[in-house]
Residue, then its C-alpha position, 0 to 999 in steps of 0.5 A: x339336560x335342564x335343573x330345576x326352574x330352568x337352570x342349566x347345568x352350566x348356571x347350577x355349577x356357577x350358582x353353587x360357586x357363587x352361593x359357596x363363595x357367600x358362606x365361605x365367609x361363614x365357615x370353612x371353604x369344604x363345609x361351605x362347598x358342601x351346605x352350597x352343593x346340598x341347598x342348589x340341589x334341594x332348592x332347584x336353584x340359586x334364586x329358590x335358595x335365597x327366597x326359601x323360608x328362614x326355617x327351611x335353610x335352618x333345616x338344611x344345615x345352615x346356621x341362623x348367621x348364615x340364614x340370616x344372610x341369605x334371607x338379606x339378599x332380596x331386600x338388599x337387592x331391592x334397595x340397591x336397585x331403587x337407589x341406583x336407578x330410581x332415587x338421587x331426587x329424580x321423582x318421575x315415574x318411568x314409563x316402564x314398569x321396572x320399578x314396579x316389578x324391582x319392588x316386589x324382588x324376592x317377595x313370597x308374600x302378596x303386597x300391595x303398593x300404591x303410586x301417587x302423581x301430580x298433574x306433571x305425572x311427577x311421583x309424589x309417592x311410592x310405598x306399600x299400602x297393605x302387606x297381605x292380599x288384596x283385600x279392600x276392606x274398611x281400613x285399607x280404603x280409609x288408607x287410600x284415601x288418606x294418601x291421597x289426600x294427603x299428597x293432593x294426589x292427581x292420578x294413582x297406580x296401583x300394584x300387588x304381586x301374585x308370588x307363587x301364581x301368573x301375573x293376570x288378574x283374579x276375579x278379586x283383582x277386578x273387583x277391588x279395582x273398580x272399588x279403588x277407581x271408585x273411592x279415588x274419583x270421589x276425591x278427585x283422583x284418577x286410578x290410571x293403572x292396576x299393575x299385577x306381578x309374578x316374579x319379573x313379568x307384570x300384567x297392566x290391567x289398563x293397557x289390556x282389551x279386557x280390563x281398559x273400560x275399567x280405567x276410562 
């Protein structure tokens, strides 16, 4: 017998531990257990209960402390793993795309980031471009094109999560690829890569048959 989103019964007993360990240092032990037992069964599991809305944990009988809480675990976490595996002034990008995927860790919204390299396909840049959806508007190719301008960028990768979808790109996607390869080239910058993100798996747009022409 399986829970909700996959979770045993053997994970659901040690997610309510761990979540009733967390809020026992915000009430008491049995009131703790209680709100742990109630939000893991409502929610489906540990991780739906940490990126469920601030509103909804409200809901559930949590206090705004302990929402507030639990709505830190994701970009805590974020942050921690940047910092552990990706900082300490090493610059270079690692092959891999777990940086990318660790960036969008817990998001429920789309965000989209833009990763700029020198000729050594050193990083020089790695920050988010737009919070929203992947709209290129006016704005956000001004905002590209001032990034890259800025840090005399050589290459580009871009990246922005489908949260609550399948990493694979929309017909959207597509086009505003070809716009962001187009607005790079005129300032001599290669869009190497359009990488998409559905919780921990990510679609490369450039190593795919039906998108690699894109990137050529």
């Amino acid at each position: 017998m399986t829970a909700n989103n996959n979770e045993t019964v053997e994970m659901r007993s040690n997610s309510i531990k761990l979540l009733t360990e967390l809020l026992s240092y915000t009430t008491k032990p049995d009131n703790a257990a209680i709100l742990a037992n109630k939000l893991i069964n409502a929610c489906g599991s540990l991780s739906a209960v940490i990126e469920a809305p601030y509103s909804l944990l409200i809901e559930f009988g949590l206090s705004s402390n302990q929402a507030v809480l639990i709505r830190m675990i994701p970009p805590l976490s974020r942050k921690y793993l940047d910092n552990k595996y990706y900082s300490c002034g090493n610059k270079k990008i690692m092959d891999s795309k777990s940086k990318i995927i660790t960036a969008f860790l817990g998001m429920t919204t789309e965000r989209v980031i833009i990763i700029l390299k020198d000729k050594k396909d050193t990083e020089l840049y790695f920050g988010t471009l737009s919070s929203g959806s992947l709209n290129v508007s006016e704005v956000y190719i001004k905002r590209v094109m001032e990034l890259a301008l800025r840090y005399n960028a050589h290459s580009a990768v871009i990246a922005h999560n489908h949260p609550s979808g399948i990493p694979y790109p929309s017909e959207r996607d597509v086009e505003s690829t070809i716009k962001i390869k187009n607005v790079l080239k005129a300032v001599d910058v290669v869009l190497e890569n359009h990488i998409i993100v559905a919780g921990t798996k990510a679609f490369s747009m450039a190593e795919s048959e039906e998108f690699y022409e894109i990137f050529i």
